[in-house]
C-alpha positions in Angstrom: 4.9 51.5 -7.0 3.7 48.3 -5.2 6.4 45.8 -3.6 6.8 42.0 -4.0 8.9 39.9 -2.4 11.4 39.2 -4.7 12.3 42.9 -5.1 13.4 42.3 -1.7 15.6 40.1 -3.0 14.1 36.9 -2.7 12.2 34.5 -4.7 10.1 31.8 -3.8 10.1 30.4 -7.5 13.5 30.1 -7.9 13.4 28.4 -4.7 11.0 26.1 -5.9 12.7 25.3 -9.2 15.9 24.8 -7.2 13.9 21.9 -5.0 12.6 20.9 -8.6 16.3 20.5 -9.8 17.9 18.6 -7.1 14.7 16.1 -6.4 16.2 13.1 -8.6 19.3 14.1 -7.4 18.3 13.4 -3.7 16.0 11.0 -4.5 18.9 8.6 -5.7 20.4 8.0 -2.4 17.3 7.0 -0.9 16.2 3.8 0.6 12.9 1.5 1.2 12.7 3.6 4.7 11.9 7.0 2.9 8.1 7.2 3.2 8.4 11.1 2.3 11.6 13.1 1.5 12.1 16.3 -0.3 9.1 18.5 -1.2 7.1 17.9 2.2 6.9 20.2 5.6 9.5 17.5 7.1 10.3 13.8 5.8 9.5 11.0 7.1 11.5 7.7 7.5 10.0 4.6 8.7 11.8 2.5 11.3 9.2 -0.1 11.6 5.5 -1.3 10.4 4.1 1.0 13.5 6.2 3.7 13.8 7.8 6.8 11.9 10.7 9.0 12.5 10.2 12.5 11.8 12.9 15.1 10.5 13.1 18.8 9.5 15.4 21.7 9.8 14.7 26.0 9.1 16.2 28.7 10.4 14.5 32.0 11.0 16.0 34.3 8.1 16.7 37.8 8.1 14.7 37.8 10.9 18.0 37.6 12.9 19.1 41.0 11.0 16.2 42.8 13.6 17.7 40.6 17.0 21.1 42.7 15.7 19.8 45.7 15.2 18.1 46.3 18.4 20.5 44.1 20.2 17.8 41.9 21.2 18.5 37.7 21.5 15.8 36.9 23.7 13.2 35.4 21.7 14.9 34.6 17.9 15.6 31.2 19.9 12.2 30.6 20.2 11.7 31.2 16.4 14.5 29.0 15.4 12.5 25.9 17.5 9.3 26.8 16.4 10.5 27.0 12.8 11.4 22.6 12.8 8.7 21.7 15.3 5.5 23.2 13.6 7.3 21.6 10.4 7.1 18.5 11.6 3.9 18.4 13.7 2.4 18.3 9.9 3.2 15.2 9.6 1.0 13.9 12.8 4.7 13.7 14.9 5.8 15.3 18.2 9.3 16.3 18.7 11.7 14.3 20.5 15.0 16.0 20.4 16.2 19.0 18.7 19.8 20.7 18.2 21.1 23.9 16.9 23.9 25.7 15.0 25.1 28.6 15.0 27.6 30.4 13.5 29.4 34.1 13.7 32.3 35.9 13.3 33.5 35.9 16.7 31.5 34.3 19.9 30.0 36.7 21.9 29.1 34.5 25.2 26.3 37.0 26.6 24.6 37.2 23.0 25.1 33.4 22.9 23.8 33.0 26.0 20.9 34.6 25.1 19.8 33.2 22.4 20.2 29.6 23.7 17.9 30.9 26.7 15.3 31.4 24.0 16.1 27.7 22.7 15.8 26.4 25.8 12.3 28.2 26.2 11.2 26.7 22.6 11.8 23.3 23.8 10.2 23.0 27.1 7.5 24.6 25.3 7.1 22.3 22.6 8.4 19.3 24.7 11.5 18.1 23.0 15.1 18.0 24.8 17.5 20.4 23.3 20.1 17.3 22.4 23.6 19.3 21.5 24.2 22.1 18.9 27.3 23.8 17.1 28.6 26.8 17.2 30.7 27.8 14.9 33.2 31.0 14.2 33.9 32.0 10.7 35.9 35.7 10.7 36.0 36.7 7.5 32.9 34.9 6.4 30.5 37.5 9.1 30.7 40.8 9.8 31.7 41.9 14.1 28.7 41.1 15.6 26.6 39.5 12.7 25.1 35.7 13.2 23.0 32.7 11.6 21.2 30.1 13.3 19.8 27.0 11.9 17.8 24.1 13.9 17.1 20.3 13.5 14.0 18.7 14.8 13.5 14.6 14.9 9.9 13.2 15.8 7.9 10.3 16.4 4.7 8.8 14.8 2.8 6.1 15.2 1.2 5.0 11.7 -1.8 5.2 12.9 -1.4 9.3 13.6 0.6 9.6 10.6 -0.7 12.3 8.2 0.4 12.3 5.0 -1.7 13.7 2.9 -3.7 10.4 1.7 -6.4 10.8 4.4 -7.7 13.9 2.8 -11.0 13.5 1.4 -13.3 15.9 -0.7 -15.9 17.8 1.2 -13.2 18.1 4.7 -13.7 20.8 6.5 -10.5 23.9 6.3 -9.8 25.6 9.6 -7.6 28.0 11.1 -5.7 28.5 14.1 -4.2 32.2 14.5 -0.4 32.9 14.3 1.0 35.1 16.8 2.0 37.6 14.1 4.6 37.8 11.4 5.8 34.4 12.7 9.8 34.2 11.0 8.8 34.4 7.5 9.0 37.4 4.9 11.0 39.5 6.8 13.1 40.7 4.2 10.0 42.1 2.7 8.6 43.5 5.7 11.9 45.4 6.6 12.0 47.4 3.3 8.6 47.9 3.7 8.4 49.7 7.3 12.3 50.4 7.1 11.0 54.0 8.7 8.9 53.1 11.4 11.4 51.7 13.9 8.6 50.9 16.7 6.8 48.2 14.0 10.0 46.5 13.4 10.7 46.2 17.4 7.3 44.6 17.5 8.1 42.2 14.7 10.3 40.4 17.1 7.4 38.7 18.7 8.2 35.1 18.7 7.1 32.4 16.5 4.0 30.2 18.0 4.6 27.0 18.4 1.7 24.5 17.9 2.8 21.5 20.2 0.4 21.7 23.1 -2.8 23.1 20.8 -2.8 20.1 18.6 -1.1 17.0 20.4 -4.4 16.0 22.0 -5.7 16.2 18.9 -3.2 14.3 16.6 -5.1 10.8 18.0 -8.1 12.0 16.0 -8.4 9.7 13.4 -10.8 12.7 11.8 -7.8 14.5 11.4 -6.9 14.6 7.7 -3.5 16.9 7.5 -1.8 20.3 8.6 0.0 22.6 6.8 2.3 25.4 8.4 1.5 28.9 6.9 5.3 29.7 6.3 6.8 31.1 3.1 4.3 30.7 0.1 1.5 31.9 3.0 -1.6 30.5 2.1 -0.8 28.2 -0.9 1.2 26.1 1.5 -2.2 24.9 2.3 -1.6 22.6 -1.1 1.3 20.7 -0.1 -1.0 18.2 2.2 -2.2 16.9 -0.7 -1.3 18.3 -4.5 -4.1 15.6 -5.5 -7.3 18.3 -4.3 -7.7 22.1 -5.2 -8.8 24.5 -1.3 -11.6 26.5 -1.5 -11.0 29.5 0.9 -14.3 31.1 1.7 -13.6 33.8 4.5 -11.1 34.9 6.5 -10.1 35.8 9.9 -10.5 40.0 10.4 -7.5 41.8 10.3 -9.3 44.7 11.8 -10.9 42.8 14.3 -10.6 42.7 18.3 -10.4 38.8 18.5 -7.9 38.7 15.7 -5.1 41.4 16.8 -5.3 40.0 20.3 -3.8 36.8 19.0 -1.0 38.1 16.4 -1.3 42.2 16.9 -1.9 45.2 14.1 0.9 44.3 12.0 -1.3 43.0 9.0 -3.5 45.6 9.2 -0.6 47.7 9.2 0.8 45.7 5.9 -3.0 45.9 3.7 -3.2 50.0 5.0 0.1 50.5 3.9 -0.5 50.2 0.6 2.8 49.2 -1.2 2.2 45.7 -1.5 -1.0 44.2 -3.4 -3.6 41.8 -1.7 -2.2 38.6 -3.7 1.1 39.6 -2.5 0.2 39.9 1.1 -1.2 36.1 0.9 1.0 34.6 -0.9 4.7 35.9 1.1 2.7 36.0 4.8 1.0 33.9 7.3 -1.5 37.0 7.6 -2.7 36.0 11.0 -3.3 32.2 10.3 -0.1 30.0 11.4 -1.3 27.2 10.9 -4.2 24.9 8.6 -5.9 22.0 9.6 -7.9 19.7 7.7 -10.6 17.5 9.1 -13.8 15.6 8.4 -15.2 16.4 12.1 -13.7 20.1 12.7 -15.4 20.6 16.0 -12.1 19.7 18.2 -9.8 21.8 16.9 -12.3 24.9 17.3 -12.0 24.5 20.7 -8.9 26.3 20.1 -9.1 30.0 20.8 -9.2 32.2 17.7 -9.4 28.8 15.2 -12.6 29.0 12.8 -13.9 27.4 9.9 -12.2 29.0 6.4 -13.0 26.8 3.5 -13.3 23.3 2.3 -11.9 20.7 0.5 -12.8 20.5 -3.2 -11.8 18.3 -6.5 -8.6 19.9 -8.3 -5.1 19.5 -8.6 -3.4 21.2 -5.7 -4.8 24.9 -6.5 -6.0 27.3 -3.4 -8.5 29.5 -4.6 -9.1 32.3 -2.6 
């Protein structure tokens, strides 16, 4: 019998008719600043003709059940900043500041300590100042020796950089740049799946990628139509840039491949051999090797960056990828 995601207990529907319910709800308290708000990889809020502020918040999901069960904190702090900054790098911004939570039963400083060593790491790789954070201890609520984390990301744009979807034209160019594996999405899935095979979940542990320093150089390209983060939904995220055009998908990257598993390793591979999950589910709950989409008129930039190539284009729909 083949697996989907919400047999492990979670579904992406229900999620979406959740965001669906509470929209008016959310929308009511807004103001003239709200340029994007609910619905979008991060909103946007506009603190002058020129400029943008950028906000989003994630956490890294049972991802964190893995850092406890091989006691290991090191990187899940990376994920976490990851996680808000990719978010918001989709709407053209780079991240200013960022701040964390966390919350446990009881505070264990060395596993604390650790995982704000792998915050730290996320920020001076992605450039932002890790502002302040809470943590916060709830006996009763967590098990001895269980955690969450959640993050918050704020950003910058000038409106010049800002993508948001309207630059998006017929006929761009899709391309790909390689994740650098399961990212921090699907992992209840991925746990039931290789529940068994202790060594592949280790390896799952590999941190998020963050995107920062392969596309801020780029962001002033005024070719640049949008980016979408491959998180959960995989590869119809891609839609979200702009519901108002359908994505041809044309090829691939090779899961099999050399090039490809020296970016984001055999765990793909692993996934279509294993058999208990179908192709549409594989696609549509993971990144499968491709973190992150950009779209663009002029693509020839962006495949400077190792491992990125040319997947599809942009055709006339109404926000369907077609694969």
């Amino acid at each position: 019998m083949q697996l989907s995601y919400e047999d492990s207990g979670v579904s992406i529907a229900r999620g979406e008719e959740f965001v669906s319910k509470i929209k008016k709800k959310v929308q009511s308290t807004y103001s003239h600043h709200v340029h994007a708000g609910v619905g979008g990889f991060a909103c946007l809020y506009k603190i002058s003709d020129d400029r943008f502020l950028s906000a989003g918040t994630d956490g890294v999901g049972t991802k964190v059940l893995l850092a406890q069960k091989f006691d290991d904190h090191s990187s899940i702090g990376i994920d976490l900043v990851a996680m808000c900054v990719n978010d918001i790098l989709c709407t053209g911004a780079l991240p200013m500041f960022f701040m964390d939570y966390i919350a446990c039963s009881s505070l264990d400083i060395e596993r604390s300590s650790s995982i704000i060593d792998g915050i730290v790491e996320g920020c001076l790789q992605s450039g932002c100042v890790l502002i302040g954070g809470e943590t916060a201890e709830m006996p009763g609520l967590y098990k001895s020796n269980e955690y969450d984390l959640a993050g918050f990301a704020v950003g910058e744009v000038q409106a010049n950089n800002l993508l948001d979807g309207s630059k998006v034209r017929e006929g761009d160019y899709i391309v790909s740049i390689p994740s650098s594996g399961a990212h921090s999405n699907g992992f209840s899935l991925l746990r039931k799946i290789f529940k068994n095979d202790e060594q592949r979940l280790k390896s799952l542990l590999k941190p998020t990628r963050i995107y920062i320093n392969d596309l801020k150089d780029i962001l002033s390209n005024t070719e640049l139509s949008g980016l979408a983060h491959i998180t959960g939904g995989g590869i119809h995220n891609i839609s979200r840039i702009n519901s108002n055009f359908s994505y041809q998908i044309d090829s691939w990257p090779d899961i099999n491949g050399s090039s490809y598993q020296e970016h984001c390793g055999d765990i793909f591979s692993a996934l279509s051999s294993n058999g208990s999950i179908s192709r549409e589910e594989q696609f549509s709950t993971f990144n499968m090797g491709v973190g992150m989409v950009a779209i663009s008129k002029e693509p020839e930039q962006l495949l400077s960056i190792p491992g990125s190539m040319v997947i599809g284009r942009v055709i006339s729909g109404s926000g369907r990828v077609i694969f």
